[in-house]
N, C-alpha and C positions, 0 to 999 in steps of 0.2 A: 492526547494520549501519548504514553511514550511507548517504542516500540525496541525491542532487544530481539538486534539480529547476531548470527555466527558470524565473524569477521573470516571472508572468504581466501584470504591469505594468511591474517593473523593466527585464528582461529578463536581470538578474545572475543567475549561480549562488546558489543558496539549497541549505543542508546541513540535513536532519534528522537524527536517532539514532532509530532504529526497530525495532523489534521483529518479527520476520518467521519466517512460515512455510517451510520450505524445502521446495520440491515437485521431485525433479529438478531437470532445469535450469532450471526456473521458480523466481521466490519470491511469494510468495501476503503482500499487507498487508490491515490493515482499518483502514478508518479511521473510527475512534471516534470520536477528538478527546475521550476520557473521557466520551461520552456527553451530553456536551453536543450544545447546538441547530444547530447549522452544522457543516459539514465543514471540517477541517484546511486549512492555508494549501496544504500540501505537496500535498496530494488535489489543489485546484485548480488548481495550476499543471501538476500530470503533465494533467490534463483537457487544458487550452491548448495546453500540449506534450508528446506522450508520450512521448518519448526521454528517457531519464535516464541515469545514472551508479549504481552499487552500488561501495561499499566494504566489502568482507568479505574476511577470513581474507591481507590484506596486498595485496587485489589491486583494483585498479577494474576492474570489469565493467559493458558495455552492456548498454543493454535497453531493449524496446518495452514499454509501459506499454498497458492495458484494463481493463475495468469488466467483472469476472464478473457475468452474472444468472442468473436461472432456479435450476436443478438445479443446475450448477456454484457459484453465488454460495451457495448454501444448504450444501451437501456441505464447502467450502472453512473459510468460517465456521466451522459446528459444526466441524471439524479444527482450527482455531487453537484457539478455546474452550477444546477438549479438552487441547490441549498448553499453555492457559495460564489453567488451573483456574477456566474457568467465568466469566472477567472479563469477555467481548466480552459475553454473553448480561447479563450485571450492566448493562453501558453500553447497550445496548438498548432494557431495563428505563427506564432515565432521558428517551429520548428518544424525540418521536413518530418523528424521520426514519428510513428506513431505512440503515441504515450500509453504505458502500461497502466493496467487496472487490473489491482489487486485484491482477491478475497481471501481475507485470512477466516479457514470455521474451525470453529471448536474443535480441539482436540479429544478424542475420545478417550474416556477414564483420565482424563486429568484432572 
């Protein structure tokens, strides 16, 4: 999917290509950034501003961006991992930070 955040200095449209968990109407990200020491540009800027943009299967779709914690942040994770053999837990591995897990849901009336 590709993802259109607010560029948190620019203020432009900024596009990722993303890899995403599909939960219902939600889509579930993590952001790795490969396990490296900082979070993703794209992380940052949904921070600044949560509203985004999703491009998938021919259509753009809105949505409200959050920061799963707890029980959800951990249950979400180990699900992607598992649907993506084990990689997120590999980038983990690499980093002291804890890596973000992202639920973007539907925006309402969009």
């Amino acid at each position: 999917m590709i993802l259109e955040t607010t560029g948190r200095r620019s203020g432009l449209a900024r596009r990722v290509v993303l890899t995403y968990l599909p939960d219902g109407p939600r889509i579930v990200l993590i952001a790795s950034n490969y396990g490296r020491a900082g979070n993703p540009s794209w992380y940052e800027n949904l921070v600044a501003e949560p509203h985004v943009s999703v491009f998938r299967r021919g259509r753009r779709e809105r949505h409200v961006a959050r920061i799963a914690t707890g029980t959800e942040r951990d249950e979400l994770l180990r699900r992607a991992d598992e649907a993506n053999f084990g990689v997120y837990a590999a980038y983990s591995r690499r980093t002291a930070r804890e890596i973000p897990v992202v639920v973007l849901d539907p925006e309402l009336g969009a």
